[in-house]
C-alpha positions as CSV (number, residue, x, y, z in Angstrom):
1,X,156.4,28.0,-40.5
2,X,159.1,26.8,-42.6
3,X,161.1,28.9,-44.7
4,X,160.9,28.3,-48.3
5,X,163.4,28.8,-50.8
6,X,162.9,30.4,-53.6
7,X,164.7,29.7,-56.8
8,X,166.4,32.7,-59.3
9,X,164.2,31.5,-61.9
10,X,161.7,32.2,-59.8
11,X,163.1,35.4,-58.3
12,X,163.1,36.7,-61.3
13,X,159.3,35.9,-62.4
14,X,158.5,37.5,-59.0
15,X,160.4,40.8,-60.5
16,X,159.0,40.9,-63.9
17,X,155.2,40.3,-62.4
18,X,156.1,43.2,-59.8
19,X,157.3,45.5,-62.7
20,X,154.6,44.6,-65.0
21,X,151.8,45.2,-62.0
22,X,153.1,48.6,-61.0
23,X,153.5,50.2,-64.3
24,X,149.4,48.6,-64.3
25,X,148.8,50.3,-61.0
26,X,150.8,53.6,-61.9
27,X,148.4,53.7,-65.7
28,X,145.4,53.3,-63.4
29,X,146.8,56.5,-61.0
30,X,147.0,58.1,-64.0
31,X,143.2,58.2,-65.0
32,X,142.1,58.6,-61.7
33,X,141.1,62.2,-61.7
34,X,140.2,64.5,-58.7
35,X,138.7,67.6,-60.0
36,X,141.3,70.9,-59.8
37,X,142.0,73.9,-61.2
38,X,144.2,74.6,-63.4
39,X,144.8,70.4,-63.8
40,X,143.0,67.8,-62.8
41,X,145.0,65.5,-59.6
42,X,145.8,62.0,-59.9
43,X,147.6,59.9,-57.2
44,X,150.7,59.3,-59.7
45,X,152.6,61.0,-57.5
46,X,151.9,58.2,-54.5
47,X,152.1,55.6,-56.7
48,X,155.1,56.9,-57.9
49,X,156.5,57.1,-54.1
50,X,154.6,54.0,-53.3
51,X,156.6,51.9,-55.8
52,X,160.3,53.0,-54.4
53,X,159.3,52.4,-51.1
54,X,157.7,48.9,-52.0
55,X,160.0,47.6,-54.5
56,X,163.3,49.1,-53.1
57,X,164.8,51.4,-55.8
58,X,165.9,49.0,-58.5
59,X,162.8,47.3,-59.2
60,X,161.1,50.7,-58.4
61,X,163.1,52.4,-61.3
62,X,162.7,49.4,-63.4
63,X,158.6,49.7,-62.8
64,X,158.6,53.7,-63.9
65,X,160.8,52.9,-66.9
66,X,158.4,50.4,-68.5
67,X,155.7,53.0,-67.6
68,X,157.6,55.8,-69.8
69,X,158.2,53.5,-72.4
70,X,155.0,52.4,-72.7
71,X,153.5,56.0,-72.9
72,X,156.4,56.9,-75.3
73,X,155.7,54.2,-77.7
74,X,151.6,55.3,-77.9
75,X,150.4,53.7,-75.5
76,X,147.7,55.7,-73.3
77,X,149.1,55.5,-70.1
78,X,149.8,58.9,-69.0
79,X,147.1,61.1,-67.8
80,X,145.5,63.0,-70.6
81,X,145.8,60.4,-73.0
82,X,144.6,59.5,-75.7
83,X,142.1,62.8,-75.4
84,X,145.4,65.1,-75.7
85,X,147.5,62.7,-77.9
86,X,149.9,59.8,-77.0
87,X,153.5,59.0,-77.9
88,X,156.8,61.1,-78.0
89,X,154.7,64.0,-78.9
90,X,152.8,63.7,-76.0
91,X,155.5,62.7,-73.5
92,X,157.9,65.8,-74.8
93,X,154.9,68.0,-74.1
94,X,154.4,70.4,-71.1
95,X,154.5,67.5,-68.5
96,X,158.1,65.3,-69.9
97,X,159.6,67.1,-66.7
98,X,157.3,65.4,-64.0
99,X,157.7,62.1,-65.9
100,X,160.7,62.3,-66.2
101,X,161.1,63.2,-61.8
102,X,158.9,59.9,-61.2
103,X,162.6,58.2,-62.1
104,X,164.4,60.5,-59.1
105,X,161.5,60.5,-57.0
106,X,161.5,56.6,-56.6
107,X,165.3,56.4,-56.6
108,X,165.3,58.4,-53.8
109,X,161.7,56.9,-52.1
110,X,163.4,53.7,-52.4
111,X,167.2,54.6,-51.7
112,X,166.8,56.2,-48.8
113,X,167.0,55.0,-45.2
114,X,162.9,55.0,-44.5
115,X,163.2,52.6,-41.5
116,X,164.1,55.6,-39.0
117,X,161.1,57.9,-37.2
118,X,158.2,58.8,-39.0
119,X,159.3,62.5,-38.8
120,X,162.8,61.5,-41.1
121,X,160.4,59.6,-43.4
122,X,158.3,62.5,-44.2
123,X,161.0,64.8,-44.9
124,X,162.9,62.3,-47.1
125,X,159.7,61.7,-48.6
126,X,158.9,65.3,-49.1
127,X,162.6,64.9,-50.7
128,X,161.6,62.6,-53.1
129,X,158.2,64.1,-54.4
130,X,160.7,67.5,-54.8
131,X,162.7,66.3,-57.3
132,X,159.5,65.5,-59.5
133,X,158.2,69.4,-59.3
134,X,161.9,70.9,-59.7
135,X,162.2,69.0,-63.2
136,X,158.5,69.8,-63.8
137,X,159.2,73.2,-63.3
138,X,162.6,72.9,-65.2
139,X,160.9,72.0,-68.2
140,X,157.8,73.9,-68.3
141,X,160.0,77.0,-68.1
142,X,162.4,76.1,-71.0
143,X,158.9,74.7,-72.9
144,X,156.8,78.2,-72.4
145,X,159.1,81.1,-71.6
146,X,160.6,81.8,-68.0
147,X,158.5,85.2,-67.8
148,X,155.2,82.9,-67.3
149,X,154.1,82.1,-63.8
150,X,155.7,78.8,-63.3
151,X,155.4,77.9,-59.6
152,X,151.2,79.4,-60.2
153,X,151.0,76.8,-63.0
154,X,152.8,73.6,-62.3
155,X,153.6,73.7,-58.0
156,X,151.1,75.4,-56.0
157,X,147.6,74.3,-57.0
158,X,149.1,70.6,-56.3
159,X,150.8,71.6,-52.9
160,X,147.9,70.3,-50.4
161,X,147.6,67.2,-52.3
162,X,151.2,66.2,-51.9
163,X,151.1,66.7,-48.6
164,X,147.7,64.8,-48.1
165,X,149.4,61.5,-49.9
166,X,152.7,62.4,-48.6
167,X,151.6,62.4,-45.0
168,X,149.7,59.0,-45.7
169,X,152.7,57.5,-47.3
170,X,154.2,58.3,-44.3
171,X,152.0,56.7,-41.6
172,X,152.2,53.2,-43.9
173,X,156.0,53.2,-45.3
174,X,157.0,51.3,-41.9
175,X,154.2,48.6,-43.1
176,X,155.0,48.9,-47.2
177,X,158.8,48.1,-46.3
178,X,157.5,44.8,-44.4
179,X,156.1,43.9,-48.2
180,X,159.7,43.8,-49.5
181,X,160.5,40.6,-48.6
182,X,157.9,38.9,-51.0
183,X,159.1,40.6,-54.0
């Protein structure tokens, strides 16, 4: 098969439709709920990792950005909304930290050397989901007091779910990098 040559104009259609479809694929993650106590689970977080790994990190930061900006100008893409509210008030609520740790979670999902062994991947990967539960937990303790039980409320009822999608991201990165080349 012959290659064909795509132009920038085109290139850069191929980027915006990418963008546009993952912050579409990160809303639906979003409202996807899986029953848990004390919050209900969504696969953001995969999605989240998903889009660094798939998009390389530029176009994966790109894709979160429009994401935050369209739940901080009212629209209801995060989870929650609009039953909790929508907007800045929403997005500075108890959650802004793990929004704001998609950004460093697919910098580094999509930075990061994932073409090596499968064991490397799921340590960089478990990296990379890190950073979105050490701002979480950052900001829940500066938004309701550092005397509250933190790692109870926002890390450990979502710790066997992050491993479940971590360890699945892991087994298909080799095969999501592969997709690269058509963005």
């Amino acid at each position: 098969m012959e290659n064909i040559k795509v132009t920038p104009n085109q290139k850069i259609i191929r980027y915006f439709l990418a963008i546009f479809l993952g912050s579409i694929l990160l809303t639906i993650s979003a409202k996807i709920k899986i029953p848990f106590y004390p919050v209900p689970m969504t696969m953001q977080t995969f999605v989240v990792l998903l889009m660094g790994i798939a998009f390389g990190w530029k176009i994966g930061l790109a894709t979160i950005s429009l994401y935050l900006f369209e739940g901080i100008i009212g629209l209801p893409v995060f989870a929650g909304t609009p039953e909790k509210g929508i907007g800045f008030i929403y997005f500075t609520g108890p959650t802004m930290g793990y929004l704001i740790g998609f950004l460093l979670a697919t910098f580094f999902a999509g930075y990061l050397n994932l073409k090596t062994n499968i064991f490397s991947i799921f340590l960089k990967l478990i990296l990379s989901v890190s950073t979105i539960y050490a701002l979480g937990i950052l900001w829940l303790g500066n938004l309701i007091g550092w005397d509250k039980p933190l790692l109870q409320l926002g890390l450990l009822p979502f710790l066997l779910a992050e491993l479940f999608k971590i360890s699945l991201l892991t087994v298909l990165t080799k095969k999501i990098i592969k997709f690269r080349k058509f963005i």
